[in-house]
RONU-436919 format. One line per field, with one value per residue: residue in one letter; chain; x, y, z of N, C-alpha, C in turn. Coordinates in nm, 4 decimals. Example, Ala and Ser with C-alpha at 12.3 -4.5 7.8 and 13.67 -1.06 7.14 Angstrom:
resn (A; S)
chain (A; A)
n_X (1.3190; 1.2850)
n_Y (-0.5690; -0.2250)
n_Z (0.7800; 0.7080)
ca_X (1.2300; 1.3670)
ca_Y (-0.4500; -0.1060)
ca_Z (0.7800; 0.7140)
c_X (1.3200; 1.2900)
c_Y (-0.3300; 0.0030)
c_Z (0.7800; 0.7870)
END
This chain:
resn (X; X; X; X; X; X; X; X; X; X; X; X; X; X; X; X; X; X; X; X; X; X; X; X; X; X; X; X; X; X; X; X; X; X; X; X; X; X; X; X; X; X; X; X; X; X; X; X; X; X; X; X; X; X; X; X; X; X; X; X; X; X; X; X; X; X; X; X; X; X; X; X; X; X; X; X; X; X; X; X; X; X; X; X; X; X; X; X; X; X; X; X; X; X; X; X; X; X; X; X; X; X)
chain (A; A; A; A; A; A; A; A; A; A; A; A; A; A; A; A; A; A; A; A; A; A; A; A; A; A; A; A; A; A; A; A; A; A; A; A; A; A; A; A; A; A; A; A; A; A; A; A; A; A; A; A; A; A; A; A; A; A; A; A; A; A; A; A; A; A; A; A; A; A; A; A; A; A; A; A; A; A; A; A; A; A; A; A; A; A; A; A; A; A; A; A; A; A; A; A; A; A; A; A; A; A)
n_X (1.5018; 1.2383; 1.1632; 0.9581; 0.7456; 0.8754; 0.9050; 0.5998; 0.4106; 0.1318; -0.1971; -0.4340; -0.6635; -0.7103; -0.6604; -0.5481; -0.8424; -0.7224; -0.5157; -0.3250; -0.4013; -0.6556; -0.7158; -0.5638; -0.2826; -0.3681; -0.4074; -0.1490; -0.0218; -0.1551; -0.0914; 0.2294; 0.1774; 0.0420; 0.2605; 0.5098; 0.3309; 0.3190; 0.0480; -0.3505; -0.5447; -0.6721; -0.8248; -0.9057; -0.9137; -0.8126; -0.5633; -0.2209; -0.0461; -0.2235; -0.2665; -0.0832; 0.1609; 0.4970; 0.7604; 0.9864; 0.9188; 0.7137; 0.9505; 1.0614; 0.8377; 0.8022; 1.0107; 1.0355; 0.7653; 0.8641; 1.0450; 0.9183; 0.7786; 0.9408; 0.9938; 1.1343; 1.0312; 0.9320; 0.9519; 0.7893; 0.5328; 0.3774; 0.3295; 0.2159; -0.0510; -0.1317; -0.3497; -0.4268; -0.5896; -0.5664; -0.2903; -0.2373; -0.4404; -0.2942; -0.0091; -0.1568; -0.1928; 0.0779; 0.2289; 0.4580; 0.2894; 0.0977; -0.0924; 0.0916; 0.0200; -0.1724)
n_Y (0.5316; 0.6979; 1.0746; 1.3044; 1.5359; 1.8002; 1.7836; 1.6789; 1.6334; 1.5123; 1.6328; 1.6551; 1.5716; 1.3876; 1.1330; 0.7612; 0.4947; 0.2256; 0.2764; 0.2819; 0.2249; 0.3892; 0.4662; 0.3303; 0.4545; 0.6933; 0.6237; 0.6287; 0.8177; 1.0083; 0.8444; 0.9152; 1.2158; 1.2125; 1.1043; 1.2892; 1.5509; 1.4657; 1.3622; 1.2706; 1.3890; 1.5430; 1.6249; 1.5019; 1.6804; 1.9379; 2.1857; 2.1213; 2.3426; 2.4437; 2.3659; 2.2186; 2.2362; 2.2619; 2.3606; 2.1974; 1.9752; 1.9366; 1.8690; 1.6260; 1.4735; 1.4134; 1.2700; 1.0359; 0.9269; 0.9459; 0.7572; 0.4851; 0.5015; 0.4869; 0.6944; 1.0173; 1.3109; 1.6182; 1.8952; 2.1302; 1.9712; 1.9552; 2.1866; 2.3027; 2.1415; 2.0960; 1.9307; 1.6066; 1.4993; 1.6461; 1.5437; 1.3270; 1.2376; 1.4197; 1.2580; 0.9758; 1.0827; 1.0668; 0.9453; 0.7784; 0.6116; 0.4266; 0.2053; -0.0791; -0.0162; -0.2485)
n_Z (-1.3915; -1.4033; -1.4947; -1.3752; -1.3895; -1.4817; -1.8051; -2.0266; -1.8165; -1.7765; -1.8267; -1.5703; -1.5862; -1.7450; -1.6917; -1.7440; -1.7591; -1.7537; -1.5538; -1.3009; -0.9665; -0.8239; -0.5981; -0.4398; -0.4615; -0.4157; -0.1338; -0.0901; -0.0634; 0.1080; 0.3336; 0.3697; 0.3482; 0.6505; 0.8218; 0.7529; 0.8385; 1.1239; 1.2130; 1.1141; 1.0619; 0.8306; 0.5631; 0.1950; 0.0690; 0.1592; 0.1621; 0.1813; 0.2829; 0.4585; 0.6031; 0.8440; 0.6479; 0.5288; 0.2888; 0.3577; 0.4439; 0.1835; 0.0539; 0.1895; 0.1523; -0.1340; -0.2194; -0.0900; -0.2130; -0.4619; -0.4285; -0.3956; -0.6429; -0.8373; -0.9476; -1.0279; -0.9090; -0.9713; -0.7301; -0.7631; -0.8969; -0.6361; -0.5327; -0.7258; -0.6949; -0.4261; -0.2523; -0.1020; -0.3254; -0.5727; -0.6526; -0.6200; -0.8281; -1.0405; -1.0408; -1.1297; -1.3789; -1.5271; -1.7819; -1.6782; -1.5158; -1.5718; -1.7019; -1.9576; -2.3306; -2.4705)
ca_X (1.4084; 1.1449; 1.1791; 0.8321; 0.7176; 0.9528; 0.8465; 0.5630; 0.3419; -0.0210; -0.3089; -0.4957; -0.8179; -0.6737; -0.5986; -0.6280; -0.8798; -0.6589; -0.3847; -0.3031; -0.5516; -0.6320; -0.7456; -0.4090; -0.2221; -0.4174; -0.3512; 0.0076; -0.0051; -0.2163; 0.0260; 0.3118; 0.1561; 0.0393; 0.4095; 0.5457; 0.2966; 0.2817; -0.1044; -0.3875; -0.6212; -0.7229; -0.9188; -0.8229; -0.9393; -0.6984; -0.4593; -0.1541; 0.0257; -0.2707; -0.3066; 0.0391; 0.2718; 0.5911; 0.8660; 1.0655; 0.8189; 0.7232; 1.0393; 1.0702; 0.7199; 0.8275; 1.1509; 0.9733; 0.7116; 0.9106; 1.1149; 0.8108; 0.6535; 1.0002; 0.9908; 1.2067; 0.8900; 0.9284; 0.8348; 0.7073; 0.4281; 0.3277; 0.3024; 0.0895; -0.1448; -0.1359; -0.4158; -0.4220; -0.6964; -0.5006; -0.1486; -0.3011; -0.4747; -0.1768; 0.0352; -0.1952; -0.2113; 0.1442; 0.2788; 0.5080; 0.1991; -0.0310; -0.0789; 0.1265; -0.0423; -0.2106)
ca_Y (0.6137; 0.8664; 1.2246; 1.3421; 1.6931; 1.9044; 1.7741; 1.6130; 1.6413; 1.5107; 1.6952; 1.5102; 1.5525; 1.2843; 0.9807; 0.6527; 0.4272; 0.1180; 0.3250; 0.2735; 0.2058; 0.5180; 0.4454; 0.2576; 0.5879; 0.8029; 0.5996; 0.6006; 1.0114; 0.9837; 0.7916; 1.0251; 1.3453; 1.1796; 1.0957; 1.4403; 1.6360; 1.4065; 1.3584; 1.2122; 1.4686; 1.6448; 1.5825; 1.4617; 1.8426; 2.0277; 2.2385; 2.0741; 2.4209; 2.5073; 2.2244; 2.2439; 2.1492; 2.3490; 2.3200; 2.1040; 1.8410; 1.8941; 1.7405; 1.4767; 1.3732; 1.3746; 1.2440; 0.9166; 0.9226; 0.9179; 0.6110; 0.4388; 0.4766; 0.4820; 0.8139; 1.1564; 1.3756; 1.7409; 1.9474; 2.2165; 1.9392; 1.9547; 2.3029; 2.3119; 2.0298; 2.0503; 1.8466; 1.4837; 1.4333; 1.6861; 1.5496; 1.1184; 1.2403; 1.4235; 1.1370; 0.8584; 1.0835; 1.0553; 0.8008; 0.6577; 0.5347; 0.4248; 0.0394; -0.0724; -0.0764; -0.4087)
ca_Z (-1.3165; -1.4874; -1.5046; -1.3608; -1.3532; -1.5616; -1.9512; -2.0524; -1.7379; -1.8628; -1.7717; -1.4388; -1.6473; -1.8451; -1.6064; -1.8124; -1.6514; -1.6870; -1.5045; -1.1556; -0.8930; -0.7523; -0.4357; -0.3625; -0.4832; -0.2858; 0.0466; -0.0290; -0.0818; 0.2702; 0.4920; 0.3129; 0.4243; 0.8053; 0.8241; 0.7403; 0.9889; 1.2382; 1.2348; 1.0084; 1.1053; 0.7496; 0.4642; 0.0500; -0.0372; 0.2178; 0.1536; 0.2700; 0.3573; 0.5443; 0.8118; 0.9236; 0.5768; 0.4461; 0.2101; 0.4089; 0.4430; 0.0948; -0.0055; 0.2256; 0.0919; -0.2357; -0.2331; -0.0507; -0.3228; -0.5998; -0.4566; -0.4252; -0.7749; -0.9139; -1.0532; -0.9783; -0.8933; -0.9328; -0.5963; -0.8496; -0.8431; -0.5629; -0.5455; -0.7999; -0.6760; -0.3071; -0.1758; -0.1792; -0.4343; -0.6886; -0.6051; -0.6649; -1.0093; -1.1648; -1.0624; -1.1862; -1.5365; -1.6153; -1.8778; -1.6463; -1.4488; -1.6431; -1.7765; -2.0657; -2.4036; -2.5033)
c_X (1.3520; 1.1540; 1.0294; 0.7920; 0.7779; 0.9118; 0.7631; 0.4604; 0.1769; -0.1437; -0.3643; -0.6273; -0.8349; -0.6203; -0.6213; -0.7021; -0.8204; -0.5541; -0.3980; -0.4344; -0.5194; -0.6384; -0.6138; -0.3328; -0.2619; -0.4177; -0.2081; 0.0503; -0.0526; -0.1139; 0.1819; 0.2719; 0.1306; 0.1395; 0.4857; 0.4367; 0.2390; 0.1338; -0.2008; -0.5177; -0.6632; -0.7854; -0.8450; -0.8245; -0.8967; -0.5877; -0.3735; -0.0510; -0.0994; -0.3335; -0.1517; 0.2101; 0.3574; 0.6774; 0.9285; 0.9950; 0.8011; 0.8482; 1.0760; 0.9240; 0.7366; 0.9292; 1.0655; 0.8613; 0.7727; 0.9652; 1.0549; 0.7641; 0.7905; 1.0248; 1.0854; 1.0905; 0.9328; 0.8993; 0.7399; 0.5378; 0.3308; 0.2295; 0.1737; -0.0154; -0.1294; -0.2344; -0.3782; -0.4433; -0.6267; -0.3496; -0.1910; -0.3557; -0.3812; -0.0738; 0.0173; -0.1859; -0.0912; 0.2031; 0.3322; 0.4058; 0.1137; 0.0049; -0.0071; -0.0029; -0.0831; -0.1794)
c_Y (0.7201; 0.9953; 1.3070; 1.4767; 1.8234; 1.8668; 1.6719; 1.5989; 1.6281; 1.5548; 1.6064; 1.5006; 1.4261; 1.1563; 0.9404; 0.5623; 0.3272; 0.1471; 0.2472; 0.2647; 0.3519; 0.5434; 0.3803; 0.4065; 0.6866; 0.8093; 0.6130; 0.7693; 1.0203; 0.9664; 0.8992; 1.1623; 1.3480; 1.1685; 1.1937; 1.5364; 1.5752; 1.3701; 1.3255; 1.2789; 1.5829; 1.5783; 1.5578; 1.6170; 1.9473; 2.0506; 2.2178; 2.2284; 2.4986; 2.3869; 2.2057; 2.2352; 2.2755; 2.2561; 2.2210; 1.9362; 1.8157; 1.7926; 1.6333; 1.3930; 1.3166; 1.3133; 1.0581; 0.8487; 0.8440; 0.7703; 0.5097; 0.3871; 0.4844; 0.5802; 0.9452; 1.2187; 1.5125; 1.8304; 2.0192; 2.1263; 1.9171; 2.0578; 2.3682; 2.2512; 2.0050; 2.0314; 1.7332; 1.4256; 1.5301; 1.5803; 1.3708; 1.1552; 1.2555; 1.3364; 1.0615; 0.9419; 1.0762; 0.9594; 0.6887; 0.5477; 0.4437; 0.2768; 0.0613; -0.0918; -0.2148; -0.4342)
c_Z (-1.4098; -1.4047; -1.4434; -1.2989; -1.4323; -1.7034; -1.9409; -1.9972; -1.8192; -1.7768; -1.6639; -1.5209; -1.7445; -1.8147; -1.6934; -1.6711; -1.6195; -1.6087; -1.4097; -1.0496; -0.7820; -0.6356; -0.3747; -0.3405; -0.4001; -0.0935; 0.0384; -0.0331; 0.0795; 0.3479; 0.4656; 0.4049; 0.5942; 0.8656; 0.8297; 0.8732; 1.0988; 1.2985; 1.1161; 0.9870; 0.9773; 0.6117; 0.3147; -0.0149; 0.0549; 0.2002; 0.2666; 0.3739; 0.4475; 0.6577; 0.8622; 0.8305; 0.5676; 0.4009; 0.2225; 0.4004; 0.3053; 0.0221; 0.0550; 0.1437; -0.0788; -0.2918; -0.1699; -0.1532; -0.4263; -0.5667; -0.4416; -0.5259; -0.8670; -1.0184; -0.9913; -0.9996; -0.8325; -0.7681; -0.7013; -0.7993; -0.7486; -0.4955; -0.5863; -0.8072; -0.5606; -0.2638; -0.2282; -0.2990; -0.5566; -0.7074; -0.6948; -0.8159; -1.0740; -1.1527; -1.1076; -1.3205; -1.5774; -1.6358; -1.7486; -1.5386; -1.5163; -1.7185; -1.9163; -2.1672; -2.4583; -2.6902)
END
């Protein structure tokens, strides 16, 4: 299992394009957060602690996440990237996502 969020963390400005399909990633961050506040009722550029999220939730969401994508996933990150559309980029930018080299 990867370490994700505490060393190494790659900028989101820096997805690769062969990474991960982002649109997959971003529905599975989606049904994650609809799941946690009981409703599907907010947008990719809302602040999750301001439509109904806290702490608690944060880590169930991330704790489900990670076993998902196979990664241990900081909360910190989340923190620091709470909407969807931040939260799906800096995920798709780090290593352990991202297509092997050819």
């Amino acid at each position: 299992m990867n370490n994700f969020g505490s060393v190494g963390v790659a900028s989101p400005d820096h997805a690769d394009h062969d990474g991960p399909d982002l649109e997959l990633l971003r529905a599975q961050v989606r049904v994650q957060w609809a799941d946690a506040l009981e409703h599907d009722d907010f947008g990719d550029d809302e602040d999750f602690f301001e439509i109904g999220g806290n702490s608690l939730l944060v880590a169930e969401i991330m704790a489900t996440l990670g076993a998902q994508l196979g990664a241990r996933l900081a909360l910190r990150l989340f923190f620091d990237h709470s909407t969807v559309n931040e939260l799906t980029r800096v995920l798709a930018a780090h290593e352990a996502f991202r297509a092997p080299a050819r």
